[in-house]
C-alpha positions as CSV (number, residue, x, y, z in Angstrom):
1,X,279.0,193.2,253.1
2,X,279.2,197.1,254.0
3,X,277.2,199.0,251.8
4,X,278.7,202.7,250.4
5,X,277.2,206.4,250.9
6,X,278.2,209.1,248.6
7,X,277.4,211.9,247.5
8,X,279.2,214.8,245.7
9,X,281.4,216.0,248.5
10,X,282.3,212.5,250.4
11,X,282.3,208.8,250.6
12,X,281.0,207.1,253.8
13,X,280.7,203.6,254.7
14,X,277.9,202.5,256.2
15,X,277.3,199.2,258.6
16,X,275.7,196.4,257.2
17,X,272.0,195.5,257.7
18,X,271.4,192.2,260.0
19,X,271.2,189.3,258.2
20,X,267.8,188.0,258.6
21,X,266.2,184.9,257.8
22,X,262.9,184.3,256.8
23,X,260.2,184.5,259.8
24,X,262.6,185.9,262.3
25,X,261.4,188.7,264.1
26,X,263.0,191.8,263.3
27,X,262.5,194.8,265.8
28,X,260.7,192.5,268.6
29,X,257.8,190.1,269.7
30,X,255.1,190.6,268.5
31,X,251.7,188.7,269.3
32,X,249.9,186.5,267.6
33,X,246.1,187.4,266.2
34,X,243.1,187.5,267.9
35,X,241.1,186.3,265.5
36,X,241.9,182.2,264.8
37,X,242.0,180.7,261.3
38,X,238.1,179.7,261.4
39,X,237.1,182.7,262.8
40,X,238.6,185.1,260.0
41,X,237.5,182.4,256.7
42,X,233.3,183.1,258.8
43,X,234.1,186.4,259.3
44,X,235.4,187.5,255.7
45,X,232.3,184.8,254.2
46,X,229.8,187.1,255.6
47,X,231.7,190.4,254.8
48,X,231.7,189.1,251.2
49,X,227.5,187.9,251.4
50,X,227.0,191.6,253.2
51,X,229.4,193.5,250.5
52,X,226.9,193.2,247.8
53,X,223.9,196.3,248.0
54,X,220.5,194.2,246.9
55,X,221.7,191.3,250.0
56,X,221.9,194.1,252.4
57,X,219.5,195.5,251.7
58,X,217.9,192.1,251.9
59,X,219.6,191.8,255.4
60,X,218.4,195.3,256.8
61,X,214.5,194.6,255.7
62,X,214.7,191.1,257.4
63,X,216.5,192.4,260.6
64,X,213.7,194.9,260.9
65,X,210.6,192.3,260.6
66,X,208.9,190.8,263.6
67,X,207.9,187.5,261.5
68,X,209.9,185.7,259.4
69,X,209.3,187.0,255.6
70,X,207.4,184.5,252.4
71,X,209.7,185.1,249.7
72,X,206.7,186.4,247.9
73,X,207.0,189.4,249.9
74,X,210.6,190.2,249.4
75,X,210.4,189.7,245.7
76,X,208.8,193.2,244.9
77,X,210.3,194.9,246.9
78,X,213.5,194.8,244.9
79,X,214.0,195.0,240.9
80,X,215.7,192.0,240.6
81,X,213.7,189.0,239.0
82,X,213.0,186.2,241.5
83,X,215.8,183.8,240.7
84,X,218.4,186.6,241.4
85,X,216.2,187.3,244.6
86,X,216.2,183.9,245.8
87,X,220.4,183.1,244.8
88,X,221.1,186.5,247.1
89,X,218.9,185.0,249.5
90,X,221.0,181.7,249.4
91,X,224.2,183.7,249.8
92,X,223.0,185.3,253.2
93,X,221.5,182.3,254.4
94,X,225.0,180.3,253.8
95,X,227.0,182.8,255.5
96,X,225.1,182.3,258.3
97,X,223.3,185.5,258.0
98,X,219.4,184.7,257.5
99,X,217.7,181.2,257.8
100,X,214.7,179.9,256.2
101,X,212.0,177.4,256.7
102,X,209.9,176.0,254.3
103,X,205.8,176.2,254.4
104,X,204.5,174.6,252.0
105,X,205.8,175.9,248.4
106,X,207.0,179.0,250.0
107,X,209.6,179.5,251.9
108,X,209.9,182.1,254.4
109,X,213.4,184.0,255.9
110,X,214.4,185.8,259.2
111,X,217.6,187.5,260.6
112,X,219.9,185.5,262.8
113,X,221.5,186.8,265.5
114,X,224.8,187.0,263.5
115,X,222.9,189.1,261.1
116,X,221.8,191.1,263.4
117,X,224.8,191.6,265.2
118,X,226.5,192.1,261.9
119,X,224.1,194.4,260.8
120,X,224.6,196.6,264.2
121,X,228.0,196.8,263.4
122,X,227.8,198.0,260.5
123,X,225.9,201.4,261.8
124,X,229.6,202.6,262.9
125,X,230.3,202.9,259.2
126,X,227.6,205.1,257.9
């Protein structure tokens, strides 16, 4: 199938476009992603926990602490009432972001290195 040109003055014919079918490379090879299947699905579940403010803000405070964090101590710290405190802290802590431990009826959160590094990261931004 050739396709037409025209304009006011002339007609030209034009050749036709490559037939291509679907998933054929078009212009050349190009490589696959550096980032496998698993690694993107971890990667864009703690972009997601991080994307919220109050959880990282959450993430910042308990990067910077020495001692893992009571619960009790993060609560005030934040306006949120302490159900909405402790799902943001479950959403960190499933991405792989903070852990916890349980003492007693408390329970008490720290950084992981993945937060860490993730939180590093995200200076270049600011």
């Amino acid at each position: 199938m050739y396709l037409l040109e025209w304009s006011m003055t002339d007609v030209r014919v034009r050749e036709p476009l490559p037939l291509r079918h679907k998933n054929e490379p078009c212009c050349g090879v190009v490589g696959a992603p550096s980032l496998s299947t698993g690694q993107t699905a971890t990667l864009a579940e703690r972009l997601k926990a991080i994307a919220d403010p109050t959880r990282l803000r959450m993430l910042d405070l308990l990067a910077q602490q020495p001692e893992p964090l009571c619960v009790c101590d993060i609560t005030p710290l934040f306006p949120q009432n302490q159900p909405t405190i402790s799902h943001h802290l479950r959403l960190l802590r499933e991405a792989g972001l903070i852990d916890t431990e349980k003492r007693g009826i408390w329970a008490h959160y720290w950084a992981t290195d993945a937060g860490r590094s993730a939180l590093a990261a995200l200076q270049v931004l600011t």
